[in-house]
N, C-alpha and C positions, 0 to 999 in steps of 0.2 A: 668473804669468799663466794664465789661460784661455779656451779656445779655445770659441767660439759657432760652432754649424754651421749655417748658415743655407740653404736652397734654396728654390726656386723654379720655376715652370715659365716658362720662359724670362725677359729679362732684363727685364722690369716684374716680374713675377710675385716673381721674387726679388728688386728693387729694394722692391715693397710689404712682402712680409714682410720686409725690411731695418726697414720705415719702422714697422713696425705692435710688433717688438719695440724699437725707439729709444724709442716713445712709449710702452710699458708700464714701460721701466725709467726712461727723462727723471725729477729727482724724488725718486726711488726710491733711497737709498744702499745702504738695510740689503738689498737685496733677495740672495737665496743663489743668489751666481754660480754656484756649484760645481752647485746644484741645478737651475739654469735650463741650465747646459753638458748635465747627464745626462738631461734631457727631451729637450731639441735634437737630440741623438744619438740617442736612441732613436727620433725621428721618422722616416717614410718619407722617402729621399732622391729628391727630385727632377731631372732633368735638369740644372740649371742651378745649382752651388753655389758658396758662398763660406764664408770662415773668419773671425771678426772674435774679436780679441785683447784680454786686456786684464786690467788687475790687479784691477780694482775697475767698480762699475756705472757710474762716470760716464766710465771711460776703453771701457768695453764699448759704452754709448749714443753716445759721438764714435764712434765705430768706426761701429755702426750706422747713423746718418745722413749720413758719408760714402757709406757703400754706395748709401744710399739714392738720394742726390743722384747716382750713378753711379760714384761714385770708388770 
């Protein structure tokens, strides 16, 4: 599994970039989880964060679009 760090400035803020990484991977199998975890992380953390899981891109984008929808 790997971990996607997601923030946000407060909880829209982190809900859209939920919604806005769901829709880059949605699609996308081959995409290098490993490599999208180590951007993520290096990004400045914002106020409002979450962690979304997962083995593979299509179990990473259900993760994401939960978030997005609020869950």
């Amino acid at each position: 599994p790997v971990p996607w760090l997601v923030s946000g400035r407060g909880d829209a803020g982190l809900r859209g970039q939920a919604a806005r990484l769901a829709e880059f991977v949605r699609g996308r199998e081959d995409v290098d989880v490993a490599g999208v975890a180590a951007t993520l992380a290096g990004r400045v953390a914002l106020q409002d964060r979450a962690v979304v899981v997962g083995g593979n891109a299509v179990d990473l984008a259900a993760g994401l679009e939960a978030l997005a929808g609020g869950g």
